[in-house]
C-alpha positions in Angstrom: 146.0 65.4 198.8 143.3 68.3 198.8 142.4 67.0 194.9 141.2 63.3 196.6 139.3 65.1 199.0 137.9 67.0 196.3 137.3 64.0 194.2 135.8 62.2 197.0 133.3 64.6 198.0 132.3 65.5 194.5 131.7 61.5 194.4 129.7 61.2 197.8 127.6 64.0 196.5 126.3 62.4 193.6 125.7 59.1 195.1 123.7 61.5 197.7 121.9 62.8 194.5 121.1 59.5 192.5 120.2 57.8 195.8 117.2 60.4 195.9 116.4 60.2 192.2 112.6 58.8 191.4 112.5 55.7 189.8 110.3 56.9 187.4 112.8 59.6 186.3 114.4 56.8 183.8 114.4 57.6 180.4 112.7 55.3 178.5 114.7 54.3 175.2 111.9 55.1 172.3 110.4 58.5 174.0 110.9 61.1 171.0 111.9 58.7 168.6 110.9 58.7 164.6 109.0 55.5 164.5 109.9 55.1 161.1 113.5 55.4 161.6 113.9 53.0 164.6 112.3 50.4 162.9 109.2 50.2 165.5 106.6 50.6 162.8 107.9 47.3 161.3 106.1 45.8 164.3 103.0 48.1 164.6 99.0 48.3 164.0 96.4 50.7 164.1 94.8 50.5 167.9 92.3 53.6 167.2 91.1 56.5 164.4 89.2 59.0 164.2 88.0 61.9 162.0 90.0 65.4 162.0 87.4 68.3 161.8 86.6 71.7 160.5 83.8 73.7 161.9 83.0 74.7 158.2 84.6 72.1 156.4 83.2 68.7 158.2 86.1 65.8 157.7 88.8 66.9 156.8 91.3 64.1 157.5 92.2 61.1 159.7 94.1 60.7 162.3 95.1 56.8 163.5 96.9 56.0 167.0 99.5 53.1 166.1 100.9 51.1 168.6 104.5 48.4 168.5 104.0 45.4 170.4 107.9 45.1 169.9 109.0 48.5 170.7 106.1 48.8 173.5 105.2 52.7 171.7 102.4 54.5 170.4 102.3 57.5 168.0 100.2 59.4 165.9 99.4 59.7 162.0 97.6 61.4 160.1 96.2 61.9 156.7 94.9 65.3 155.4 95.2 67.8 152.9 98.7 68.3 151.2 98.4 72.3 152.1 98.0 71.5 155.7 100.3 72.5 158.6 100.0 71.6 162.4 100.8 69.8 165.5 100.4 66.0 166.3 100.2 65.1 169.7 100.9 61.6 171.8 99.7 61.1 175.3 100.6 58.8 177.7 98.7 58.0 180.9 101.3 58.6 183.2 101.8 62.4 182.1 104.6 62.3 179.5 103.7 63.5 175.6 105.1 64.4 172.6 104.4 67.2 170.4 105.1 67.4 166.6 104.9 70.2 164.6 104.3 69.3 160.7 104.7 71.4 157.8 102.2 71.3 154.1 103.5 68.9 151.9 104.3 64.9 151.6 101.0 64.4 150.0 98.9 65.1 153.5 100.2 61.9 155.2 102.1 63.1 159.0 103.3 61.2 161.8 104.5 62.1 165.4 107.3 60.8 167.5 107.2 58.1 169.2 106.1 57.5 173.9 106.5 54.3 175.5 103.4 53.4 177.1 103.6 49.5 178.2 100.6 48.8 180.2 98.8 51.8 180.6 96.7 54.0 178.0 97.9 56.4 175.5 96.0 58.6 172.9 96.9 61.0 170.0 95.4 64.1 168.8 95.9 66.6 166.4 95.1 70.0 165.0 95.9 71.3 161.6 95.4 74.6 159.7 95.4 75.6 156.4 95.5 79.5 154.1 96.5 80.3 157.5 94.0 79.2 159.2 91.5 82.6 158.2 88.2 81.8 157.5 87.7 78.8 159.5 90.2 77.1 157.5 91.4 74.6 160.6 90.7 71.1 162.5 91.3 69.1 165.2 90.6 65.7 166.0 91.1 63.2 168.8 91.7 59.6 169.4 89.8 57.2 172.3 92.9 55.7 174.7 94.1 52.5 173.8 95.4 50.7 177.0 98.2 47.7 176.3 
């Protein structure tokens, strides 16, 4: 008898719990995904690009802001030296990201995981170093928002 009570209490409490959830606390099913892997880049274009940076160096690479009209996601590429290491970023407008840390190698070209961002903007940046980043040997770069 005391193990229904038990079990019944434990259940009101987490009807109590999801009851006062936000709606907005959902996961959405692509958020950190490899676009590559769950087939949204089959469905995908380029929205916006822009230069990467160096202080020293001028352009030293591109980065491109893709979005799926099937998969409703934007991500980040890029396209730099092969020695490069760094972080790709994804923004969406209503607060959530995605970082991506890359390491040198597959011939300079990097992409980031995956944010859902169905009506509303998103944008991608990214920052890369290289020789450690001594000397000025680093970059950064920034896309405009795309709004779908």
């Amino acid at each position: 008898m005391k193990l229904r009570v038990a079990a019944a209490a434990a259940g009101a409490m987490a009807a109590v719990l999801l009851a006062g959830a936000p709606a907005n606390a959902q996961a959405k099913p692509y958020d950190h995904q490899d676009p590559a892997k769950s087939g949204c880049w089959n469905a995908a274009k380029v929205v916006r690009t822009a230069d990467i940076k160096s202080r020293i160096d001028g352009k030293v690479g591109t980065i491109k802001l893709w979005w799926s009209s099937r998969c409703k996601t934007n991500w980040v590429e890029i396209r730099t030296a092969s020695s490069a290491t760094g972080t790709i970023s994804v923004y969406a407008q209503d607060g959530r990201y995605d970082q991506f840390r890359f390491k040198a190698g597959n011939k300079g070209r990097h992409w980031g995981n995956m944010i859902s961002a169905n009506n509303m903007c998103a944008w991608g940046g990214a920052s890369i170093q290289w020789n450690g980043g001594r000397g000025g040997q680093n970059g950064a770069g920034t896309t405009s928002k795309a709004c779908k």
